[in-house]
C-alpha positions, 0 to 999 in steps of 0.5 A, a space after each residue: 687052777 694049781 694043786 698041792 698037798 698043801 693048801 699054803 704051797 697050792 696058794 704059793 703057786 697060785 701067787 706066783 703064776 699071777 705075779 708072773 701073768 701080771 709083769 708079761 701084761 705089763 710089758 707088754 706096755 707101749 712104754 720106754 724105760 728110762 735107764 739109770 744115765 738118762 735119770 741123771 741127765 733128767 735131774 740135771 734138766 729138770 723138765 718138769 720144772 721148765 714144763 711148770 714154769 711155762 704152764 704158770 706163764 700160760 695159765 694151764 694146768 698139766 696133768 700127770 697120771 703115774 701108775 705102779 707096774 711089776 715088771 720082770 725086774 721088779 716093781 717100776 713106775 709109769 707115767 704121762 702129762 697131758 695139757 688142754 690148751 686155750 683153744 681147747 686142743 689136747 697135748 699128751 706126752 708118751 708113756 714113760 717107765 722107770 725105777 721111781 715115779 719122780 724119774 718117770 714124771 721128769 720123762 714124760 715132762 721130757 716128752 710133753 716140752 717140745 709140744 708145748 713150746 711148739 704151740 706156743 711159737 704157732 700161737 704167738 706167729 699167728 697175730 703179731 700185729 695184734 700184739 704190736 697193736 697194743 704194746 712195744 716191740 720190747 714189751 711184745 718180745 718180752 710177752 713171747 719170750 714168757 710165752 715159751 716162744 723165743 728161749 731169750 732176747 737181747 742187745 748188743 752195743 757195737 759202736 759209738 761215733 759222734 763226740 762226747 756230748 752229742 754220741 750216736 749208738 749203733 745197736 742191733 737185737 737178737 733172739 734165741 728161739 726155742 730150738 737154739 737158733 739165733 735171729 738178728 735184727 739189722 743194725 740201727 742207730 740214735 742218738 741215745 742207747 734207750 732209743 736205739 734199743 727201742 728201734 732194734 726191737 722194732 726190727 726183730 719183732 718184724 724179723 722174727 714175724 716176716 714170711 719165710 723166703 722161698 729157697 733159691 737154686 
Protein backbone atom coordinates (compact mmCIF):
# COMPACT_ATOMS: atom_id res chain seq x y z
CA UNK A 1 0.00 0.00 0.00
CA UNK A 2 1.54 3.49 -0.82
CA UNK A 3 0.08 6.97 0.00
CA UNK A 4 -0.04 10.38 -1.73
CA UNK A 5 -2.11 13.60 -1.56
CA UNK A 6 -2.76 12.83 -4.95
CA UNK A 7 -4.43 9.79 -6.10
CA UNK A 8 -2.46 9.93 -9.71
CA UNK A 9 1.26 10.22 -7.76
CA UNK A 10 -0.29 7.44 -5.15
CA UNK A 11 -0.95 5.30 -8.30
CA UNK A 12 2.54 6.44 -9.79
CA UNK A 13 4.21 4.81 -6.87
CA UNK A 14 2.43 2.01 -6.77
CA UNK A 15 3.25 1.39 -10.51
CA UNK A 16 6.88 1.76 -9.83
CA UNK A 17 7.15 -0.46 -6.91
CA UNK A 18 5.46 -3.42 -8.87
CA UNK A 19 7.69 -2.95 -11.99
CA UNK A 20 10.50 -2.80 -9.37
CA UNK A 21 9.32 -6.27 -7.62
CA UNK A 22 8.33 -7.76 -11.07
CA UNK A 23 12.25 -7.13 -12.67
CA UNK A 24 13.83 -8.62 -9.02
CA UNK A 25 11.69 -11.69 -9.62
CA UNK A 26 12.72 -11.77 -13.11
CA UNK A 27 16.28 -11.86 -12.24
CA UNK A 28 16.11 -14.07 -10.28
CA UNK A 29 15.52 -16.37 -13.16
CA UNK A 30 18.13 -19.48 -13.91
CA UNK A 31 18.84 -17.65 -17.50
CA UNK A 32 22.04 -16.60 -18.93
CA UNK A 33 22.00 -13.34 -20.98
CA UNK A 34 23.39 -13.47 -24.14
CA UNK A 35 25.54 -10.34 -24.88
CA UNK A 36 25.95 -8.28 -27.86
CA UNK A 37 29.16 -10.20 -29.31
CA UNK A 38 27.80 -13.70 -28.89
CA UNK A 39 24.58 -12.31 -30.87
CA UNK A 40 26.82 -11.56 -33.72
CA UNK A 41 28.39 -15.05 -33.55
CA UNK A 42 24.74 -16.76 -33.22
CA UNK A 43 23.64 -14.86 -36.51
CA UNK A 44 26.64 -15.87 -38.33
CA UNK A 45 26.04 -19.78 -37.03
CA UNK A 46 22.66 -19.68 -37.29
CA UNK A 47 21.51 -22.95 -34.98
CA UNK A 48 18.29 -22.63 -35.04
CA UNK A 49 18.62 -23.11 -38.62
CA UNK A 50 21.18 -26.03 -38.44
CA UNK A 51 18.45 -27.40 -35.47
CA UNK A 52 15.57 -27.22 -38.02
CA UNK A 53 17.48 -28.75 -40.97
CA UNK A 54 18.08 -31.97 -38.77
CA UNK A 55 14.78 -31.93 -37.38
CA UNK A 56 13.03 -32.05 -41.04
CA UNK A 57 15.71 -35.10 -41.76
CA UNK A 58 14.58 -36.76 -38.48
CA UNK A 59 10.83 -36.04 -38.46
CA UNK A 60 10.67 -33.81 -35.12
CA UNK A 61 9.37 -31.08 -34.46
CA UNK A 62 11.00 -28.45 -32.02
CA UNK A 63 9.18 -26.53 -29.82
CA UNK A 64 10.08 -23.18 -28.69
CA UNK A 65 8.71 -21.17 -25.61
CA UNK A 66 9.73 -17.40 -25.78
CA UNK A 67 8.50 -15.17 -23.21
CA UNK A 68 8.87 -11.19 -22.32
CA UNK A 69 10.83 -10.40 -19.18
CA UNK A 70 11.60 -6.87 -17.43
CA UNK A 71 14.53 -6.85 -16.36
CA UNK A 72 16.59 -4.25 -14.37
CA UNK A 73 17.74 -3.06 -17.93
CA UNK A 74 14.80 -2.84 -19.26
CA UNK A 75 12.52 -5.20 -21.36
CA UNK A 76 14.47 -8.44 -22.70
CA UNK A 77 13.35 -12.06 -23.96
CA UNK A 78 13.52 -15.70 -22.70
CA UNK A 79 13.60 -18.39 -24.36
CA UNK A 80 13.81 -22.59 -24.50
CA UNK A 81 13.48 -25.36 -27.43
CA UNK A 82 12.46 -28.94 -26.32
CA UNK A 83 12.23 -32.04 -28.67
CA UNK A 84 10.31 -35.49 -28.29
CA UNK A 85 12.55 -37.94 -29.91
CA UNK A 86 11.17 -41.36 -31.76
CA UNK A 87 11.75 -43.39 -28.67
CA UNK A 88 9.80 -40.84 -26.69
CA UNK A 89 12.73 -39.35 -24.50
CA UNK A 90 12.71 -35.41 -23.89
CA UNK A 91 15.47 -33.21 -24.97
CA UNK A 92 15.40 -29.39 -23.31
CA UNK A 93 17.63 -26.88 -24.08
CA UNK A 94 18.42 -24.21 -20.93
CA UNK A 95 16.74 -20.90 -20.33
CA UNK A 96 18.24 -18.10 -22.61
CA UNK A 97 18.07 -14.18 -22.03
CA UNK A 98 18.65 -11.40 -24.70
CA UNK A 99 17.70 -8.34 -26.04
CA UNK A 100 15.37 -9.68 -28.96
CA UNK A 101 13.35 -12.86 -29.07
CA UNK A 102 15.04 -14.11 -32.41
CA UNK A 103 18.74 -13.52 -30.53
CA UNK A 104 17.35 -15.79 -27.60
CA UNK A 105 15.86 -18.39 -29.97
CA UNK A 106 19.19 -18.71 -31.68
CA UNK A 107 20.82 -19.30 -27.78
CA UNK A 108 18.61 -21.62 -26.92
CA UNK A 109 18.97 -23.62 -30.59
CA UNK A 110 22.59 -22.97 -29.60
CA UNK A 111 22.19 -24.98 -26.30
CA UNK A 112 19.37 -27.71 -27.75
CA UNK A 113 22.22 -28.72 -31.05
CA UNK A 114 24.53 -30.75 -29.30
CA UNK A 115 22.01 -33.05 -27.78
CA UNK A 116 20.39 -33.52 -30.76
CA UNK A 117 23.40 -34.44 -32.50
CA UNK A 118 24.53 -36.64 -29.50
CA UNK A 119 21.53 -38.77 -29.87
CA UNK A 120 21.28 -39.01 -33.12
CA UNK A 121 25.31 -40.57 -33.09
CA UNK A 122 23.80 -43.11 -30.34
CA UNK A 123 20.64 -43.97 -32.51
CA UNK A 124 22.67 -44.42 -35.59
CA UNK A 125 25.92 -46.59 -33.47
CA UNK A 126 23.06 -48.62 -31.84
CA UNK A 127 22.22 -51.18 -35.08
CA UNK A 128 24.70 -50.54 -37.96
CA UNK A 129 24.20 -53.97 -39.03
CA UNK A 130 20.68 -53.40 -39.33
CA UNK A 131 20.99 -50.52 -41.71
CA UNK A 132 23.83 -52.50 -43.77
CA UNK A 133 21.18 -55.20 -44.15
CA UNK A 134 19.31 -53.08 -46.18
CA UNK A 135 21.52 -50.89 -48.06
CA UNK A 136 25.00 -49.86 -49.24
CA UNK A 137 27.84 -48.83 -47.25
CA UNK A 138 27.70 -45.54 -49.49
CA UNK A 139 23.93 -45.24 -49.15
CA UNK A 140 24.29 -46.29 -45.18
CA UNK A 141 26.70 -43.30 -44.61
CA UNK A 142 24.64 -41.17 -46.50
CA UNK A 143 21.44 -42.05 -44.16
CA UNK A 144 23.77 -41.19 -40.73
CA UNK A 145 25.25 -38.37 -42.33
CA UNK A 146 21.16 -36.86 -42.76
CA UNK A 147 20.76 -38.19 -39.43
CA UNK A 148 23.26 -35.47 -38.04
CA UNK A 149 25.40 -38.27 -37.23
CA UNK A 150 28.65 -37.77 -39.11
CA UNK A 151 29.20 -33.74 -40.18
CA UNK A 152 30.47 -35.12 -43.90
CA UNK A 153 32.14 -37.97 -45.66
CA UNK A 154 34.14 -38.38 -48.80
CA UNK A 155 36.93 -39.91 -50.82
CA UNK A 156 40.33 -39.39 -51.67
CA UNK A 157 42.03 -40.80 -55.06
CA UNK A 158 45.73 -41.24 -53.84
CA UNK A 159 47.25 -43.16 -56.82
CA UNK A 160 46.76 -44.79 -60.09
CA UNK A 161 49.12 -47.90 -61.34
CA UNK A 162 48.60 -49.93 -63.98
CA UNK A 163 48.63 -48.70 -68.11
CA UNK A 164 46.49 -46.85 -69.69
CA UNK A 165 43.71 -49.02 -70.42
CA UNK A 166 43.68 -51.59 -67.72
CA UNK A 167 44.54 -48.76 -64.30
CA UNK A 168 44.06 -49.97 -60.76
CA UNK A 169 42.87 -46.96 -58.19
CA UNK A 170 44.00 -46.82 -54.59
CA UNK A 171 41.29 -44.94 -52.73
CA UNK A 172 40.51 -44.76 -49.16
CA UNK A 173 37.25 -42.99 -47.35
CA UNK A 174 36.78 -40.93 -44.49
CA UNK A 175 34.64 -39.06 -42.15
CA UNK A 176 33.91 -36.05 -39.97
CA UNK A 177 32.06 -36.83 -37.16
CA UNK A 178 29.94 -34.02 -35.40
CA UNK A 179 32.66 -32.99 -33.26
CA UNK A 180 35.29 -32.47 -35.90
CA UNK A 181 37.15 -35.47 -35.71
CA UNK A 182 38.37 -37.29 -38.85
CA UNK A 183 37.96 -41.46 -39.40
CA UNK A 184 39.79 -42.71 -42.25
CA UNK A 185 39.05 -46.00 -43.74
CA UNK A 186 42.23 -48.31 -44.69
CA UNK A 187 43.50 -47.87 -48.36
CA UNK A 188 41.82 -49.98 -50.97
CA UNK A 189 42.08 -50.90 -54.65
CA UNK A 190 39.99 -51.83 -58.04
CA UNK A 191 40.29 -51.73 -60.95
CA UNK A 192 37.53 -48.79 -61.55
CA UNK A 193 37.09 -45.50 -59.41
CA UNK A 194 33.16 -46.48 -58.65
CA UNK A 195 34.40 -50.08 -57.29
CA UNK A 196 36.98 -48.96 -55.30
CA UNK A 197 34.91 -46.09 -53.91
CA UNK A 198 32.26 -48.82 -53.02
CA UNK A 199 35.00 -50.84 -51.39
CA UNK A 200 36.32 -47.73 -49.36
CA UNK A 201 32.97 -47.10 -47.89
CA UNK A 202 32.42 -50.66 -47.05
CA UNK A 203 35.61 -50.24 -44.57
CA UNK A 204 34.50 -46.75 -42.99
CA UNK A 205 31.15 -47.87 -42.24
CA UNK A 206 32.82 -51.08 -40.37
CA UNK A 207 35.66 -48.23 -38.95
CA UNK A 208 33.31 -46.02 -37.65
CA UNK A 209 30.94 -48.79 -36.20
CA UNK A 210 33.79 -51.40 -34.87
CA UNK A 211 34.24 -51.40 -30.54
CA UNK A 212 36.45 -48.75 -29.27
CA UNK A 213 40.06 -50.40 -27.91
CA UNK A 214 40.96 -50.27 -24.79
CA UNK A 215 43.89 -47.96 -23.84
CA UNK A 216 47.43 -49.49 -23.61
CA UNK A 217 50.07 -48.39 -20.94
Amino acid sequence: MHWALARSRAEQIAAKALLDELAAASEEEPSELVTEEQEAALRLENPKGKLLEHCVVLRLAPVFDVQPVLTSAGNAFEASVSITLSNGDELWSDLRRARSAKAAEQAAAASLLPQVLAATVSTSQASPAATMATMDARSALNEIRMRGGLRDYGFVLERMEGPPHAPVFFVKAFALRPSGARVEGPSVSATSKKEAERLAAERLFAELHAPAQPARF
